[in-house]
C-alpha positions, 0 to 999 in steps of 0.5 A: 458447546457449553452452557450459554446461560449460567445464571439461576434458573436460566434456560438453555435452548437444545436439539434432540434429534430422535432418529429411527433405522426403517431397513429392517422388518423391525424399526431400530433408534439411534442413541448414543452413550452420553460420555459425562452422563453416563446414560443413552441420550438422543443425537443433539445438543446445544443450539448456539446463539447464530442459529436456528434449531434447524441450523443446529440439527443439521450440526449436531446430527453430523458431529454426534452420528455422521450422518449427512443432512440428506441421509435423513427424512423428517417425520411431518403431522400430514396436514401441516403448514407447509409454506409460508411467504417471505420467511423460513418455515421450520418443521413441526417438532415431535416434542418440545419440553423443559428439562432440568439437566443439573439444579437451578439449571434448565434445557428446552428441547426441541426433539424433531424425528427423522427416518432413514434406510442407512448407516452414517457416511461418516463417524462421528468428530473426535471428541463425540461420543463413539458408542452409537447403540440401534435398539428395537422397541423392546430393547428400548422398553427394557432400558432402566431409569439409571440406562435412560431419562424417562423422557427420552423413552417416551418420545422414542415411543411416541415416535415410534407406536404414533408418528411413524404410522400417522406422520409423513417422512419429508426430505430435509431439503424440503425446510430451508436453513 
């Protein structure tokens, strides 16, 4: 999707979908080669005028990875809200930051991590990125500023060294579109 706001300093809403293999004795991370980038980003994008970070999670992940929805765990804090009457409670994001992707113009990101035990069901849609890298910690850690934004390092990190011991992994079903 493009840019929905153009203007000077205008923000645009984004997804980032921090995502950890747990197959292994070695927990790996999804990232994937960006095509215009040039760099390794996380699974997401744009989040569009009709949906909800939730909505578009579950858009994104399937165009850029493959993966179905329920594939996927979301990683929680423990003793999290868990309901709320008469409205739709989306999950706690592992970050939420402002970027500045090009001058002038600004992304905030929601980054939400989710586990899993599997590969994809399916490739990603045509016109998505095909090179799909699973990096160990010390991959990731070795990566330079010019593989990945700074960023994106730190919050694979967290996800990894804090959430993945503190945090609960929930089933994606457990928060409603």
């Amino acid at each position: 999707m493009a840019h929905i706001h153009t203007g000077k300093d205008e923000h645009d809403y984004t997804f980032g979908a921090y995502i950890v293999k747990l197959d292994k004795p070695e927990p790996k991370v999804l990232l994937h080669m960006h095509k215009k980038m040039e760099m390794l980003f996380p699974i997401g994008g744009h989040i569009e005028l009709v949906e909800t970070p939730w909505q578009a999670a579950k858009r994104e992940i399937f165009e850029e990875s493959g993966y179905d929805f329920n594939q996927l765990k979301i990683l929680q804090p423990k003793n999290s809200l868990r309901a709320l009457s008469d409205v739709n409670l989306h999950p706690y994001p592992i970050a939420i930051s402002d970027q500045d992707p090009m001058p002038g113009h600004f992304h905030t990101d929601i980054a939400f991590g989710f586990t899993t035990l599997e590969y994809p069901k399916a490739k990603p849609l045509a016109g998505e990125s095909l090179d799909l890298r699973w990096l160990s910690h010390n991959e990731l850690i070795s990566l330079s500023e010019k593989q990945i934004f700074p960023n994106t390092k730190a919050i694979y990190l967290y996800l990894l060294d804090t959430c993945l011991a503190e945090w609960e992994s929930l089933d994606t079903s457990y928060f409603k579109n």
